[in-house]
N, C-alpha and C positions, 0 to 999 in steps of 0.2 A: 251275843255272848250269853253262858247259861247262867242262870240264877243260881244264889245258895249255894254255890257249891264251893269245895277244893279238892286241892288235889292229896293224893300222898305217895309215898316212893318207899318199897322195899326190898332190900339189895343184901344178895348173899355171897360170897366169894368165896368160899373154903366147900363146904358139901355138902350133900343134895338135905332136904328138911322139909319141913312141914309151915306152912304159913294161916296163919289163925288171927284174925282181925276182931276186935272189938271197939264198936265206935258209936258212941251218944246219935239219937236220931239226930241224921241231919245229914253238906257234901263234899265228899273225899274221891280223888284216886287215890290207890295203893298202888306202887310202881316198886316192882322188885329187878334186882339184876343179880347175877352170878357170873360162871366164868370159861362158862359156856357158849359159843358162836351159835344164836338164835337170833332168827331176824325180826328187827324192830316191827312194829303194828301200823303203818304209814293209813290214813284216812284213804278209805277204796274210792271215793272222789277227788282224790288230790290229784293236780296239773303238776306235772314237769314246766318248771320252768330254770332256764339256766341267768346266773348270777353276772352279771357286767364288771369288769373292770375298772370302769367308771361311771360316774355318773349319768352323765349325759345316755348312756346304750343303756343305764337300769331297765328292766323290764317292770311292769305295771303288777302290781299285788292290790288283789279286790277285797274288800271289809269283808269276812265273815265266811274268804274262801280258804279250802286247804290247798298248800302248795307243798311239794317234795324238791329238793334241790341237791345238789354238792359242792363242798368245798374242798379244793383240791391244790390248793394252793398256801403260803403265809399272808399274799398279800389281801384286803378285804373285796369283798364281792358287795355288790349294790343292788336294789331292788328299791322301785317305788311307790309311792303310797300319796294321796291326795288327801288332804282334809281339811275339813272347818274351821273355824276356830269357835267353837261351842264344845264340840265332842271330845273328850278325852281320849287318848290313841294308845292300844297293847299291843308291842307288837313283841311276836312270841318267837322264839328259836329253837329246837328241838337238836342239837347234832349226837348221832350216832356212827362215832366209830367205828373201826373193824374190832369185833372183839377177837383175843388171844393177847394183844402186846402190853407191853408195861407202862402205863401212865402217870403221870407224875401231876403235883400241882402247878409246874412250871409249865405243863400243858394245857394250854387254857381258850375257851371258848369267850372271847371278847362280842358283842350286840351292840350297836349306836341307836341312837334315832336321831338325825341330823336336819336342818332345813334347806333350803335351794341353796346357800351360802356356805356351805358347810360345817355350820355352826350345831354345835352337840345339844341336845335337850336333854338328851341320859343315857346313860356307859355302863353295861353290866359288865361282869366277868368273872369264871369261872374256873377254878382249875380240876383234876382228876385228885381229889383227898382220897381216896380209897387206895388208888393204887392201881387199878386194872380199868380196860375200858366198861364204859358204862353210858348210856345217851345223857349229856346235861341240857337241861330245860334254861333257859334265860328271858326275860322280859324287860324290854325299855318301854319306858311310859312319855307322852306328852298329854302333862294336863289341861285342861280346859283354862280360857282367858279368865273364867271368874275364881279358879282357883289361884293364878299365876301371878307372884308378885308384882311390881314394877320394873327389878331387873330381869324379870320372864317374860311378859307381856310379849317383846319382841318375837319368840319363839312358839306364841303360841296364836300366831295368825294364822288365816285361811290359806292353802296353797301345796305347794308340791313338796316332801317330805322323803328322807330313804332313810332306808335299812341297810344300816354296814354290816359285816360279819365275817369276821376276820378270825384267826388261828395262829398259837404262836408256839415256840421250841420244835417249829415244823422240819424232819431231818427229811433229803433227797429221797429215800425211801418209802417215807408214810404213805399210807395210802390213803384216797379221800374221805373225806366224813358225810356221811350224809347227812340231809339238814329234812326237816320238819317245820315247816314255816306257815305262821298264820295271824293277819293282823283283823284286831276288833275293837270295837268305838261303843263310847257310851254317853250320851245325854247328861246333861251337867242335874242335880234335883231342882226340881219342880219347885223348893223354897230354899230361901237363902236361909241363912243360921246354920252354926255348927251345933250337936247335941255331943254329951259328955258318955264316951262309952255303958251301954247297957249293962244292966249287972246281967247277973249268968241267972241263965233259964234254970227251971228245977233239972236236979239229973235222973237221966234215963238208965237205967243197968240193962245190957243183954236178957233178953228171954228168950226161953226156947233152944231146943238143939242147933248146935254150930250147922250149918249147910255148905256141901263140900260145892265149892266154885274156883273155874278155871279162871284165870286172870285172863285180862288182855295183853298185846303186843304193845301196847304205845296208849299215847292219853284219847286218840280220838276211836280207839277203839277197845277202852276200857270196859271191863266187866263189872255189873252194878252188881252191890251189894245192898238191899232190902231188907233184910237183919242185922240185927247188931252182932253178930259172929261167923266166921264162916272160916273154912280151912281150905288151903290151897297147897299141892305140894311144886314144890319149885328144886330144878336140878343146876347145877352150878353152870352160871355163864347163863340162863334165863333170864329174862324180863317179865315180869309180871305190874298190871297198871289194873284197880279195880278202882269201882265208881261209889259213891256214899252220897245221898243227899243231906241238907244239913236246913238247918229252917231257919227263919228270922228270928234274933235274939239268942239262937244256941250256939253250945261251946265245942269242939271237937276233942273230944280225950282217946285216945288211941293205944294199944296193944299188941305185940306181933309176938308169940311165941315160936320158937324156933325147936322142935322133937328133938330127942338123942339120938344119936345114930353113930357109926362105926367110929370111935376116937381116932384121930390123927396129928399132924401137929396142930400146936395151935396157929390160928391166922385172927391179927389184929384186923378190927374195922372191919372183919368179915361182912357183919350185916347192920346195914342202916336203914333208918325210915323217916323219911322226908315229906312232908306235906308241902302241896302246892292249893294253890287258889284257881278260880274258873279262868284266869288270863296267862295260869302256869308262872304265876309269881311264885318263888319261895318261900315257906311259913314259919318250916320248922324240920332240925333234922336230929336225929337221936343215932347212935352206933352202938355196936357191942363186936364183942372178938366172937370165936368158935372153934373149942378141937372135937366138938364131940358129944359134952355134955349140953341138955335142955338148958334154953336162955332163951328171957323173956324182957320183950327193948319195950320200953314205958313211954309215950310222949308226953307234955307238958301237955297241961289243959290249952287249947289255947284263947284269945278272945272271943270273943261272941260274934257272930255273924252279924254286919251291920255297915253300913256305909262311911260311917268315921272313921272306922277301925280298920278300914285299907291305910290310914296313916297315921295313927294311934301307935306309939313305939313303946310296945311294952315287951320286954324279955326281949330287944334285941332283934325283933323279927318282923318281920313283916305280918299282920293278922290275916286270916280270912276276911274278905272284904267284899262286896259281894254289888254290882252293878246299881247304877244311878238310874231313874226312870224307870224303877219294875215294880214298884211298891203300888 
């Protein structure tokens, strides 16, 4: 799994603009969509692999590989996974629709992570709040036995593990989703004790002329960003996914200005930006509408990069939280 890092997401739906990122040293994606039919950035070593019916036929998913798959069905697909019980377990889900159709929240991208018994450890889910398709990212986690209460413990033994992944308000027509899949494991710290989240590092302000950079297709082949500003133009129905690194003890604060350009109607939730973390956990997500006029989406500060603060609930979100055993 990478260090320091998270991710972020920014999404256009109404028309074409300009994308301009400012962000405290330290690591982000920036994942933009629109509403345009561009194809997702799939990892260029990702295996095909196809999804079981049930359990028993799951196919095997290796720690730390990328896999490409589809879902084409309501009912869920399985996939499996083997682990310790030391390591804590991310297991990630990427599905990219066909972009052009109408999505709703009632269309939703459901993640398990279950044990040989098919007992849940954790249930994400997702619907389409925008309104158009868009790739949604999901992570279920099984934490480590020294995290795991007494009613946990059970679930967080040694052994064989899957990956449900399921789709629902799915009509005869749909077409499949393609899926993005990737699970990653992390060493429990090196000492016990909890510490009380870090105050915030001093802040950094942008220096320097903005640097124009193309975004990536997708999170495993996001484009990094090395300054604190840069501009990208993004045309309706695009993806764009850029990278940020982020350091120990600092805070991500984030900026996406959107250019003027031809007025039209207006379109609510036009554009949002969304941070993820290095296991593509959700952080944080910001909207604004667009007919036309210049608009500029603010994210909240958010916690400091730090190993508490993956479960530290502050503002409702999940924080950047950043891998056990790298320190």
């Amino acid at each position: 799994m990478s260090t320091g890092r998270s991710i972020l997401r920014w999404v256009g739906a109404g028309t074409a603009g300009v994308l301009m990122v400012c962000a405290a040293p330290g690591a982000a994606l920036v994942y933009a969509t629109a509403n345009v039919p561009t194809a997702y950035g799939f990892d260029t070593k990702a295996q095909n692999v196809t999804g079981s019916s049930t359990m028993g036929g799951a196919p095997q998913l290796a720690e730390g590989a990328a896999y490409r798959s589809a879902l084409a069905g309501g009912d869920p697909v399985y996939f499996r996974i083997d682990l310790d019980a030391r390591r804590t377990a991310y297991a990630s889900v990427v599905a990219v629709p066909e972009v052009g159709g109408e999505l709703t929240a009632m269309h939703s991208l459901q993640v398990s992570l279950v044990d040989a018994e098919g007992t849940s450890c954790d249930r994400q889910s997702q619907g389409f709040t925008d309104g158009f398709a868009q790739p949604l990212a999901l992570t279920a986690v099984r934490t480590n036995a020294a995290d795991a209460g007494p009613a946990e413990a059970k679930r967080q033994q040694a052994g064989t593990y899957y990956v449900a992944v399921s789709r629902s308000n799915r009509s005869a027509g749909d077409a499949p989703w393609q899926l993005d899949l990737r699970v990653d494991t992390e060493a429990p710290l090196k000492r016990k004790g909890a510490a009380s989240p870090p105050a915030a590092a001093p802040s950094a302000q942008p220096t320097g002329a903005p640097t124009n950079t193309e975004g990536g297709g997708g999170f495993a082949v996001a484009a990094p960003l090395r300054t604190g500003a840069a501009i990208s133009e993004i045309r309706p129905g695009q993806s764009q996914f850029f990278r940020v690194p982020i350091g120990w003890g600092q805070r991500l604060k984030a900026s996406v200005e959107i250019a003027a350009s031809r007025k039209g109607p207006y379109v609510a939730s036009a554009v949002s930006v969304s941070v993820y973390n290095p296991a593509r956990m959700h952080a944080d997500t910001a909207w604004s509408g667009y007919r036309g006029e210049g608009a500029t989406i603010d994210l909240d500060e958010l916690p400091a990069v730090a190993y508490d603060n993956r479960t530290a609930e502050q503002h409702n979100r999940r924080p950047c939280g950043v891998p056990a055993g790298t320190t």
